[in-house]
C-alpha positions in Angstrom: -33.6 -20.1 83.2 -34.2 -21.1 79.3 -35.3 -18.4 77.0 -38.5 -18.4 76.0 -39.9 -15.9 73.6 -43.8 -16.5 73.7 -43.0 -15.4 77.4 -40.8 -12.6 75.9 -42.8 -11.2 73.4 -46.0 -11.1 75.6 -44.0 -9.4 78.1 -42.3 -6.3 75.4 -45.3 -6.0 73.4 -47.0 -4.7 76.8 -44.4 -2.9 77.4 -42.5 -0.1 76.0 -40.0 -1.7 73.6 -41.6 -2.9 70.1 -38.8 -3.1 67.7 -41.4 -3.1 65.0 -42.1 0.0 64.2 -38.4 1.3 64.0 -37.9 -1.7 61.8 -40.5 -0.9 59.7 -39.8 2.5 58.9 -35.9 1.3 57.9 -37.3 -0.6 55.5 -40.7 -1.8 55.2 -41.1 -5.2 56.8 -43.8 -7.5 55.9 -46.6 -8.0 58.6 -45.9 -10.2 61.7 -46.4 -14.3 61.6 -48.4 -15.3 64.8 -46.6 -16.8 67.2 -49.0 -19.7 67.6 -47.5 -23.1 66.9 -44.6 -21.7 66.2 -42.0 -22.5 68.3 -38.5 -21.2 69.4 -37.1 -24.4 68.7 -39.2 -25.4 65.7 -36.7 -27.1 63.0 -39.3 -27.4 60.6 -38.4 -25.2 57.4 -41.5 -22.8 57.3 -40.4 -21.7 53.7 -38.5 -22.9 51.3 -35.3 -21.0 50.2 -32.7 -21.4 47.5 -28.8 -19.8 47.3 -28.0 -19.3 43.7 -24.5 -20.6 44.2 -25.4 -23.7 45.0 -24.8 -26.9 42.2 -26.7 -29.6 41.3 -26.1 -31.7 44.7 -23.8 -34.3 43.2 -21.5 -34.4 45.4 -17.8 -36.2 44.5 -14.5 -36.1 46.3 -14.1 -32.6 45.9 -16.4 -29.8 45.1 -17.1 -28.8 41.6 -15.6 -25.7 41.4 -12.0 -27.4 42.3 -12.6 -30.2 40.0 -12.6 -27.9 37.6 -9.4 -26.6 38.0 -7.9 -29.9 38.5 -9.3 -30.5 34.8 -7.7 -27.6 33.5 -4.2 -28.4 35.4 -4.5 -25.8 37.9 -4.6 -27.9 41.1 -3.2 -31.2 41.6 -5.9 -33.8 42.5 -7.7 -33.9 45.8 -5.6 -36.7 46.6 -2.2 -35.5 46.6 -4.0 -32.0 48.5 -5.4 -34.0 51.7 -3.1 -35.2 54.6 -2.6 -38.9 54.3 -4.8 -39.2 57.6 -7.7 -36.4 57.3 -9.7 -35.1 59.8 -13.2 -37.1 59.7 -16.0 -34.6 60.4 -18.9 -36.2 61.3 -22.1 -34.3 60.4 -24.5 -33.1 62.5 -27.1 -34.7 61.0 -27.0 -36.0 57.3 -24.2 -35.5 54.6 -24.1 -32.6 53.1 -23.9 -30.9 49.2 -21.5 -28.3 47.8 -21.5 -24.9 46.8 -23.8 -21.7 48.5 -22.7 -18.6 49.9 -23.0 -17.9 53.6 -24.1 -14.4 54.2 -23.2 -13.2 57.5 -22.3 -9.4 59.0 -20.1 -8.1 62.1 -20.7 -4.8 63.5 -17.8 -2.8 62.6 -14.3 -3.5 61.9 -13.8 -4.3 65.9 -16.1 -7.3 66.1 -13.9 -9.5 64.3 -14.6 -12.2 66.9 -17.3 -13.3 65.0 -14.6 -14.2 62.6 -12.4 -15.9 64.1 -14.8 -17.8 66.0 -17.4 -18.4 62.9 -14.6 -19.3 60.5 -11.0 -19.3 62.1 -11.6 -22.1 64.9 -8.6 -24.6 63.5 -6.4 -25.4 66.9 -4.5 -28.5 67.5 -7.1 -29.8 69.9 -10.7 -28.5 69.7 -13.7 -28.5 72.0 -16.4 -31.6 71.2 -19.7 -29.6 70.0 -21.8 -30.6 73.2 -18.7 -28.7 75.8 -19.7 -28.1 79.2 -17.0 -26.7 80.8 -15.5 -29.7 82.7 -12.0 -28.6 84.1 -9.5 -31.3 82.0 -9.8 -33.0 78.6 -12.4 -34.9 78.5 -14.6 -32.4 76.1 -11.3 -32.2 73.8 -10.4 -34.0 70.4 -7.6 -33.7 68.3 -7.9 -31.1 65.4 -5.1 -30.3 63.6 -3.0 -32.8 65.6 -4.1 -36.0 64.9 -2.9 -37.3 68.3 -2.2 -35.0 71.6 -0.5 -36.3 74.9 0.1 -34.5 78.7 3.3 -36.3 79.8 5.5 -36.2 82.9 2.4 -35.2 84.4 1.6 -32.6 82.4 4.9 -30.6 82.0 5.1 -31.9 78.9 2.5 -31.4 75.7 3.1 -33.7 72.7 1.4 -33.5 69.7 1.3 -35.5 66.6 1.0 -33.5 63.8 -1.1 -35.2 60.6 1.2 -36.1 58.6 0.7 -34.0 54.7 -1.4 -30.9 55.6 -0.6 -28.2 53.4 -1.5 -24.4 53.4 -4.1 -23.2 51.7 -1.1 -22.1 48.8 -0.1 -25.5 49.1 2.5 -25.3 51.3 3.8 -28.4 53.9 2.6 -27.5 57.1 5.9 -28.8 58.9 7.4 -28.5 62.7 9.3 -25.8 61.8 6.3 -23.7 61.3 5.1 -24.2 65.1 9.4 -23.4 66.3 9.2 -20.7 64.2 5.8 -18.6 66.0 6.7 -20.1 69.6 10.3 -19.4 69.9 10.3 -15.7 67.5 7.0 -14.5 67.9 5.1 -15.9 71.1 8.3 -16.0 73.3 10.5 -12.8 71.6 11.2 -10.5 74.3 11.5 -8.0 71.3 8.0 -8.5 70.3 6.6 -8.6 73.8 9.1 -6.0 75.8 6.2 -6.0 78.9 6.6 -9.4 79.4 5.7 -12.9 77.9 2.1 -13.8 77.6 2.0 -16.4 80.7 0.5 -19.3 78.7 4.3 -20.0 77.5 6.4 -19.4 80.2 6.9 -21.8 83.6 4.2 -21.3 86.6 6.5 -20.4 88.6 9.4 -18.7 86.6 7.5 -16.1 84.9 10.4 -14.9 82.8 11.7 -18.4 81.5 9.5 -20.1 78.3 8.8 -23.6 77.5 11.4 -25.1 75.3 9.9 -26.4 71.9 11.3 -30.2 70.8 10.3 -31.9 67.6 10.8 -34.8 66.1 9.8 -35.4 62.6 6.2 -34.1 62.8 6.0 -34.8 66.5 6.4 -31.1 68.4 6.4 -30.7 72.0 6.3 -28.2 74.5 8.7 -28.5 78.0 7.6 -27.1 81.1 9.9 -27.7 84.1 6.7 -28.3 86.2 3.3 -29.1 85.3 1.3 -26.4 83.6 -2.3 -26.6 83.8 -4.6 -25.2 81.8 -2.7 -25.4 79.0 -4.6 -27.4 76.5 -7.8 -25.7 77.4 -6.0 -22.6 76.2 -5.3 -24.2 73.3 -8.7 -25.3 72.6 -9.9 -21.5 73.1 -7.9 -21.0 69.8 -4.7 -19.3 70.9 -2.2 -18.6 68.1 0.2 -21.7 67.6 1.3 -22.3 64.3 1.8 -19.4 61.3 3.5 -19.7 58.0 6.9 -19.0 58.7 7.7 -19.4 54.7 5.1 -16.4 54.2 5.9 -14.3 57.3 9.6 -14.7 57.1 9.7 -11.2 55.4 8.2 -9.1 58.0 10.2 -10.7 60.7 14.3 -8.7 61.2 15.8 -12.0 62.1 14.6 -13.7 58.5 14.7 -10.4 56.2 17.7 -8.5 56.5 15.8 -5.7 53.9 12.7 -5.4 56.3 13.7 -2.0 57.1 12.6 -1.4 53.5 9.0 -3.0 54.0 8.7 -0.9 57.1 9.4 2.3 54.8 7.0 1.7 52.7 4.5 1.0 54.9 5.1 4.0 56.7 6.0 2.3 60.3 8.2 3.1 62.9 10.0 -0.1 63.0 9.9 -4.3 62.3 7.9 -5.1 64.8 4.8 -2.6 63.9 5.1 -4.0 60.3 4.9 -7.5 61.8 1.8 -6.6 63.9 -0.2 -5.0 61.4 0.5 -8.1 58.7 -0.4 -10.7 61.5 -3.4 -9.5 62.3 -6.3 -11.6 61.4 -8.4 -11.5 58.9 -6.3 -8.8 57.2 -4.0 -10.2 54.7 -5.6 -11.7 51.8 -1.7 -12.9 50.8 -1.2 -14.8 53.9 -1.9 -18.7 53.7 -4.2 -20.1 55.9 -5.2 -23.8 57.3 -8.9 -22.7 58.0 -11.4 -23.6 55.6 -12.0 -20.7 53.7 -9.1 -18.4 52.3 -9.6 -14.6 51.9 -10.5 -13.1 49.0 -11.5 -9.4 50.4 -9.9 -8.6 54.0 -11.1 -7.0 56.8 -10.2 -3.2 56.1 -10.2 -3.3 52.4 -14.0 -3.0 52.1 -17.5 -3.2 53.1 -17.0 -6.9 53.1 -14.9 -9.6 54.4 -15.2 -12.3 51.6 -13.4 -15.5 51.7 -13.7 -19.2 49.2 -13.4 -22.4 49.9 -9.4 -23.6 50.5 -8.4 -26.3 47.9 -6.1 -27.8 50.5 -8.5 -27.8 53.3 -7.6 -31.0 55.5 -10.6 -32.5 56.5 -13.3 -34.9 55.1 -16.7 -36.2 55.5 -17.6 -39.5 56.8 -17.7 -40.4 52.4 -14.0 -39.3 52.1 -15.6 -35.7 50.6 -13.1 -32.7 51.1 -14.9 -29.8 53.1 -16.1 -27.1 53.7 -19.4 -28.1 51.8 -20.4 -24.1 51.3 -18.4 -22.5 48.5 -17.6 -19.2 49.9 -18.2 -16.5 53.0 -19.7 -12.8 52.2 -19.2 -11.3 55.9 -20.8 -7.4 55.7 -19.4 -5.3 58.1 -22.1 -3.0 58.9 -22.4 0.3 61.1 -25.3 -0.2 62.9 -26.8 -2.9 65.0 -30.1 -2.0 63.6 -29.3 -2.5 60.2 -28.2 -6.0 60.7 -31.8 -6.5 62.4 -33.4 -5.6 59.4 -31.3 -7.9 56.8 -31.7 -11.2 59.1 -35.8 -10.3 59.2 -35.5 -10.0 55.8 -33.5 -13.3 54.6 -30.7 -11.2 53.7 -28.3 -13.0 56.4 -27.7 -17.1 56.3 -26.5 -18.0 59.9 -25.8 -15.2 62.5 -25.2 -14.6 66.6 -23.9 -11.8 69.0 -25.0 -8.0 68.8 -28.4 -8.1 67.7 -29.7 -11.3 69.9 -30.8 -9.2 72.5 -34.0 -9.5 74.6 -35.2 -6.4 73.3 -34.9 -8.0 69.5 -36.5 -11.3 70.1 -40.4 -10.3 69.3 -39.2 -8.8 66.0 -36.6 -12.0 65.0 -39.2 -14.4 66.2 -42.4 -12.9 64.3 -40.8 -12.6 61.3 -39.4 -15.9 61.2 -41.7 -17.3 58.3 -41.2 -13.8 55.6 -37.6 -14.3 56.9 -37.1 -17.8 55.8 -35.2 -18.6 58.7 -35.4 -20.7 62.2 -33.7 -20.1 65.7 -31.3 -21.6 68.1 -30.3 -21.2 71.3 -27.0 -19.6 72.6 -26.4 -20.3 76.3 -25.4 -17.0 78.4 -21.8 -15.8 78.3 -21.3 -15.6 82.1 -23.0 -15.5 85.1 -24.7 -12.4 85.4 -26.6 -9.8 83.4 -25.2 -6.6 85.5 -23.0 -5.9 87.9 -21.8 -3.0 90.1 -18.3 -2.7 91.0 -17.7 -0.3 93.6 -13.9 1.1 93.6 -12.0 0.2 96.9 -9.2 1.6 96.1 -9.7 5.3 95.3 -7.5 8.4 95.7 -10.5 10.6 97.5 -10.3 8.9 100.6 -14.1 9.5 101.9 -15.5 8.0 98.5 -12.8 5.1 99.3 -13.9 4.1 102.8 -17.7 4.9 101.7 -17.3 1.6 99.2 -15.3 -0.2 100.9 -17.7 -0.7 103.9 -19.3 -3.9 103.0 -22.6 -2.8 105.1 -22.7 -0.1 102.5 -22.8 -2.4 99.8 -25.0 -4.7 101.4 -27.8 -1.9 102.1 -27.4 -0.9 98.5 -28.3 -4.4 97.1 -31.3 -4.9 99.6 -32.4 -1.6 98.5 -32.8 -2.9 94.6 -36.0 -4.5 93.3 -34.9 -7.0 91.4 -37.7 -8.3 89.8 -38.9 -4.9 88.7 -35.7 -5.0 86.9 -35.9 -8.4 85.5 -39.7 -7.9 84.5 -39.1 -4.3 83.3 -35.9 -4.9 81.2 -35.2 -8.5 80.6 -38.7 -9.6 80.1 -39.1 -12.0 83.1 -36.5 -14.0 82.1 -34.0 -14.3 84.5 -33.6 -14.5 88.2 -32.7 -12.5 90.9 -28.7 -13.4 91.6 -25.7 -11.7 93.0 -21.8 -11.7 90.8 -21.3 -15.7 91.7 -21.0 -19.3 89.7 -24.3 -20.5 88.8 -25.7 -23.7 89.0 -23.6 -26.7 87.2 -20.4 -25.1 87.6 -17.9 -27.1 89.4 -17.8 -24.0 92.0 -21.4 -23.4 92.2 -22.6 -21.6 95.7 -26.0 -20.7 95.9 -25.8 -19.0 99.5 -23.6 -16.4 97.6 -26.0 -16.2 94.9 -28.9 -15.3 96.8 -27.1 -13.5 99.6 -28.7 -9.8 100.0 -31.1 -10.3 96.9 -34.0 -9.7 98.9 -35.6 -6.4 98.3 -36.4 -4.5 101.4 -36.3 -1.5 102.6 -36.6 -2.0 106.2 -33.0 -4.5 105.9 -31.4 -1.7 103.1 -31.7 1.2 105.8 -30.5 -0.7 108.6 -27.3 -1.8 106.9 -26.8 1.6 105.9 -27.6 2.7 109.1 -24.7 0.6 110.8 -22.2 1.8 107.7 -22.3 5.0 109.9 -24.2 6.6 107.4 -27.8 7.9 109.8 -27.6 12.0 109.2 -29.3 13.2 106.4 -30.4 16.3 105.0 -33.6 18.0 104.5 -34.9 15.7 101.4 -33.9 12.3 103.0 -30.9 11.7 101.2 -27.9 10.4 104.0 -24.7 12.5 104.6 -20.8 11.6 104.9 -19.2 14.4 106.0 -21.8 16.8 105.9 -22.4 16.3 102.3 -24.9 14.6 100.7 -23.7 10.8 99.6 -23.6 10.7 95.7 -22.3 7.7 94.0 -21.2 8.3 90.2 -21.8 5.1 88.2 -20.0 4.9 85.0 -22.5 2.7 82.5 -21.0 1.6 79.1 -23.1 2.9 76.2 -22.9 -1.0 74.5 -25.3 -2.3 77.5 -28.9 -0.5 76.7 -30.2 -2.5 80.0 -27.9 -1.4 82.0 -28.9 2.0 81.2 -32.1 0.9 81.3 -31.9 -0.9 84.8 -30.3 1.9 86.8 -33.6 4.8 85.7 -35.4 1.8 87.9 -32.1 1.4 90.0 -31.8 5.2 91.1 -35.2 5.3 92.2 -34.5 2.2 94.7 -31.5 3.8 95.9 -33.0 7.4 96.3 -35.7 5.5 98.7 -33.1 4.9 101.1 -31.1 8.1 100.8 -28.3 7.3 98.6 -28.3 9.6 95.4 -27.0 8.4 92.1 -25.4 10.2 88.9 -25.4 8.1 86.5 -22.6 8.5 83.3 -22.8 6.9 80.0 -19.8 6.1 78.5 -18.5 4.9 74.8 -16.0 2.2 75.5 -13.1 3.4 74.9 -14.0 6.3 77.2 -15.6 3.7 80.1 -12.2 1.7 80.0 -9.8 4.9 80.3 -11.4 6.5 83.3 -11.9 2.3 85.1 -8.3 1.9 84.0 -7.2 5.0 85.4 -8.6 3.8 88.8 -10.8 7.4 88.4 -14.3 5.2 88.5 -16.1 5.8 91.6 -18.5 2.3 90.6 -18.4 1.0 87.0 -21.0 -1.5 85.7 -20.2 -4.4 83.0 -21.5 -7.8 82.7 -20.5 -10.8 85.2 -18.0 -13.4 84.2 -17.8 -17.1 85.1 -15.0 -18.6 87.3 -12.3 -20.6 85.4 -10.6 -23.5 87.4 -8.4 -23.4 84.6 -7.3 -19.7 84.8 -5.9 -17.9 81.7 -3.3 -14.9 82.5 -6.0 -12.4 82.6 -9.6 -14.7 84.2 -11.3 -14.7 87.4 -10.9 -10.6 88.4 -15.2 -11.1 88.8 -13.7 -13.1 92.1 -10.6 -12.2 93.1 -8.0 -8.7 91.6 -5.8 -10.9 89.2 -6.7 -9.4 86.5 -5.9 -4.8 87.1 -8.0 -4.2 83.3 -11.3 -6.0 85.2 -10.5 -5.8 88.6 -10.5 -1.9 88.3 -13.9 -1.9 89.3 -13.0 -2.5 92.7 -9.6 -2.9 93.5 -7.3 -1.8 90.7 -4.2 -1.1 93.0 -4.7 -4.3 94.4 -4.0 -6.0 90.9 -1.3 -3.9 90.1 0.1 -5.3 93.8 -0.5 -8.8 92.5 1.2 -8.7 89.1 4.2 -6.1 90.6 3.5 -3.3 88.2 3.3 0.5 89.1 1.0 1.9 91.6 0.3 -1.0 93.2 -1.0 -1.4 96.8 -1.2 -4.4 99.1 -4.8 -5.7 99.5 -6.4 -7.3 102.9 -5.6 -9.6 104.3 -8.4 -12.2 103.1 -7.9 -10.7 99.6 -4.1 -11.3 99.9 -5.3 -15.4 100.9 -7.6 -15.0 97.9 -4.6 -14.8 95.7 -2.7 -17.3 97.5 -5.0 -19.8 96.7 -6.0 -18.5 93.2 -1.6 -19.0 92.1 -2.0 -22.2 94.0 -5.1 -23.4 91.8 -3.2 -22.4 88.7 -0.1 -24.2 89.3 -2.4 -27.5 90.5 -2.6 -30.1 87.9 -5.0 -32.5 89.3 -8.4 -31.2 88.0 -10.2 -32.0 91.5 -7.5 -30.6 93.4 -7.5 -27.7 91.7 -11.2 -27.1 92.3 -11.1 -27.6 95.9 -8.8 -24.6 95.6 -11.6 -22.9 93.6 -14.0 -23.2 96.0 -11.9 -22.0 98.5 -11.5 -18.7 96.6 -15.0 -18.7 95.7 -16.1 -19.1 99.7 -13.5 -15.7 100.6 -15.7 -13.6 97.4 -18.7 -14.5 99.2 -17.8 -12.7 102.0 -16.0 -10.0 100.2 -19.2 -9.0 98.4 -16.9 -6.9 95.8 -19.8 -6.8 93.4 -24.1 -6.1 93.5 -25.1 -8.5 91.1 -28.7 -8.0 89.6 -29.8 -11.3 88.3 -28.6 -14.0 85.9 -28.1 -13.8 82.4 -30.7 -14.9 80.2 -30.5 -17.2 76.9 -29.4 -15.7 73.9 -30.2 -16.9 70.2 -29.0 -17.0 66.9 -30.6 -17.2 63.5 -30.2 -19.9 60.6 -31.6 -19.7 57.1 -34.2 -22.9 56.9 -32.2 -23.4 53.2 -28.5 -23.7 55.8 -30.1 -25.2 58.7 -29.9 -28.7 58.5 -26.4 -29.3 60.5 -26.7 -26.3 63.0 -27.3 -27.4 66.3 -30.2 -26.4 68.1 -28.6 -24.6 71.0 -24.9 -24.5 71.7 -22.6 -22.9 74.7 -22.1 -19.3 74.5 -19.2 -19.0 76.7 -16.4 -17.2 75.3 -14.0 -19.8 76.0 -15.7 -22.6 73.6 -15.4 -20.0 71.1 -19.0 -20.6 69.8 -19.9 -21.4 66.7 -16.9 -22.8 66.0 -16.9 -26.2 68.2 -20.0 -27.1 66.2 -17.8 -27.5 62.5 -19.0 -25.0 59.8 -17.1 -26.8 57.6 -20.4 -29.0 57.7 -23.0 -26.4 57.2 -24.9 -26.9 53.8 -27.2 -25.4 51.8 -30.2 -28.1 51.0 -30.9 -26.1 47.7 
């Protein structure tokens, strides 16, 4: 279901959520725009804007600023800085001009995703900007390789690397620099003593790697069997290549005096140097391929700043070096609400994540004329809003039989008004749905979408009544045991509508006899008490299958994962992967992960999602999670001054890595 804020706004301004006046008193906002004619997806610049860094909008082989250095014998001419075949970008919709600063924020030092994704997407082989998801390759493009092949059906990765790329210190990017972080930093058992990330190492031979070949600037990587999903990992921006003539010096088997860099940097050893200078965004020193270099890094201030890189590899469709915007200013702020009231007031360019929330959008939308900016919209991350995990695997053995009857589960979701919740908290706009694929995905099932999404009563009690669970005590509420049934829900303070959803939640549930204490948690709290399999039922968002499975996907559907699937079954996952703890799951849940390391080692895209399906069918009538309903749109902001070649809506999935896909490197500033 699309977003759609006239719906959105009508629905929160009757209700009890204005932003406005919260906003207002932060710092004064100007009154509201009506809403009529003004559309969501209006492209339209409503007022016209200006970024003092921007030039004169004649636009050469290279951007002012660079030329000038080339003048003054700084830098060698763009020519002899681009690759002898440079990646053609292909704008979005007209050429661009140089020069601007993009004004963005991140909400603390922890949400450098919006990094990485915004400005660090540079892989070998990138997602096309309109992805879908399609299992396989056909929504990927070279990037930094100029040319990729899957040989020896697909045990084998080969890669043509373009042939003069240099680091932004103008540095050859050579073959050596991709041996160097495969074979001593992504496959050093020194580095990673729990075990190699899974990505690198043979389907079936956990403990052995890929071997890396190269020849000339051809590199290659050598399963002994096919490995799928490897280039889709690849795409999702996985580390392959760093600058082995910068990192060499934090690294024992390059420096033999690293033991004095560890001194002075007060670590215990090589390895925690190595890890706190790899981290990203926080080394202005190392050299980078992105398009922007760091001038300020994450940690040494209240901003992450960042300028164009003279070396950067790609080109416009005139033979123009990019980026075409001069420099990044990236605030790391505190509070979500303060970044609210900077994007309201024109202070931020181009922004998503944190503050796109239903709850937001009357306040973003009104104010999109004062604000000088439009909006776009961001597809939903996964496939639903909430769910409830209840914990099969607990010590207290009557809790543990309690969830794991699946007639108690299945009274619990009858007993939930859905729509109340959906009205109430996300405005109208989504739909009632249980923890499954939604529609388009290759897996999609809308039986176990809809199954027990119906609100009754009458259906609710009789489940629970065969669950065993018909005594109850002298205010209704059903007994195990002789005491009353009280399910502790652990709620992760970062979701305000889960909170939200479960004061409408406890009242359903308290209808039909089952009480509920609910507990919200920081984080970092919510994820030690899950983790420590101590969670009686734990809510988080719902995550889509992946046919192509990474090491840690899919624990929505099946326990492959023990960080997510300690929701429900955490000693099943520690069973699976054969670490501490663990406990052998049922039967169907044992077939479950049959099939899921049969899928992964699958090559054949079709074949693999037959698998899927398989899996997807078991889940269904598993009924591990209570879904609530689907997640609705999310949106981000642009600057009418930027907007030109941002997209109108673009995937939100985590794996596209959004907005990267959709080449900043092509954003402009019109004046």
């Amino acid at each position: 279901m699309s977003l759609n804020p006239s719906e959105v706004v009508d629905h929160l301004r009757t209700g009890a959520w204005s932003r406005r006046s919260v906003l207002a008193a932060g710092g004064g906002l100007v009154a509201a725009a009506s809403l009529s004619g003004c559309s969501f997806f209006e492209t339209e610049a409503v007022r016209e804007g200006g970024n003092d860094d921007v030039g004169d909008g004649v636009k050469g082989k290279e951007a002012p600023s660079l030329a000038a250095k080339v003048a003054a014998g700084e830098l060698p001419p763009v020519e002899e800085r681009l690759p002898k075949n440079p990646m053609v970008v292909q704008p979005l919709n007209q050429i661009g001009r140089y020069g601007g600063t993009w004004r963005s924020a991140m909400i603390t030092q922890e949400d450098r995703t919006w990094l990485t994704q915004s400005i660090g997407y540079e892989p070998l082989v990138r997602w096309v900007p309109g992805w879908t998801g399609k299992p396989g390759t056909e929504e990927m493009v070279p990037n930094l390789a100029e040319k990729f092949e899957e040989l020896e059906g697909g045990a084998v990765f080969q890669f043509t690397l373009r042939e003069g790329v240099r680091w932004s210190d103008g540095t050859p990017l050579t073959a050596e620099d991709f041996r160097f972080t495969f074979e001593d930093v992504n496959t050093s058992e020194e580095m990673h003593p729990d075990g190699l990330y899974a990505l690198w190492t043979n389907p079936s031979q956990p403990d052995k790697p890929a071997v890396f070949e190269s020849e000339g600037n051809v590199i290659r990587y050598v399963f002994d069997e096919p490995k799928p999903g490897f280039l889709e990992e690849l795409a999702a921006n996985v580390t392959m290549v760093l600058p082995k003539h910068y990192m060499q010096q934090f690294h024992a088997s390059y420096n033999p005096d690293v033991d004095q860099l560890v001194e002075e940097a007060s670590f215990n050893d090589w390895v925690q140097l190595w890890e706190s200078k790899v981290e990203a965004f926080t080394d202005v020193d190392m050299p980078t391929l992105h398009g922007w270099m760091l001038t300020e890094a994450l940690g040494d201030g209240s901003y992450v700043t960042a300028v164009r890189n003279p070396y950067y590899w790609k080109v416009d469709p005139d033979g123009s070096q990019l980026p075409y915007i001069e420099d990044i200013r990236c605030e790391v702020l505190q509070d979500i609400e303060v970044e609210l009231l900077k994007i309201v007031n024109g202070e931020i360019d181009m922004q998503m994540r944190n503050f796109a929330t239903i709850r937001n959008l009357p306040v973003v939308s009104d104010n999109r004329e004062s604000g000088g900016y439009r909006m776009f919209t961001v597809s939903p991350q996964g496939v639903n809003a909430m769910v409830i995990g209840f914990n099969q695997t607990l010590e207290d053995a009557n809790k543990r039989q309690m969830y794991a009857n699946k007639d108690f589960r299945v009274g619990l979701s009858y007993a939930i008004d859905r729509q109340r919740v959906i009205d109430t908290v996300y405005a109208g706009q989504t739909k009632p749905w249980q923890c499954a694929p939604t529609e388009g995905d290759p897996v999609y099932d809308e039986e176990f979408g809809t199954q027990f999404t119906e609100y009754s009563v009458d259906k609710a009690n009789q489940a629970l009544d065969r669950a065993g669970y018909t005594e109850k005590d002298g205010d209704g509420f059903r007994l195990s045991g002789g005491e009353r049934i009280t399910v502790t829900v652990l709620v992760p303070s970062s979701f305000p509508d889960h909170i939200d959803a479960f004061e409408l939640i406890k009242q359903d549930w308290a209808a039909v006899g089952v009480e509920t204490n609910v507990q919200v948690l920081a984080e970092t709290l919510y994820w030690e008490r899950v983790e420590a399999n101590q969670a009686e039922a734990s809510t988080w968002t719902g995550g889509g299958f992946e046919i192509r499975a990474s090491q840690g996907s899919n624990h929505y559907f099946l326990p492959s994962n023990p960080r997510g699937s300690s929701r429900y079954g955490h000693t099943w996952a520690n069973w699976y992967r054969g670490e501490p703890g663990g406990e052998e799951p049922p039967a169907p849940v044992k077939r479950q992960l049959e099939l899921f390391d049969e899928m992964r080692s699958t090559y054949d895209a079709a074949a693999a999602t037959e698998l899927g399906k398989e899996i997807i069918e078991i889940a269904k009538d598993q009924f591990v999670y209570i879904g609530i309903c689907t997640e609705p749109d999310s949106y981000g902001i642009v600057r009418n001054d930027m907007g030109v070649n941002v997209v109108e809506a673009m995937p939100g999935e985590v794996g596209y890595q959004p907005p990267g896909p959709t080449n900043p490197e092509q954003y402009f500033f019109t004046a």
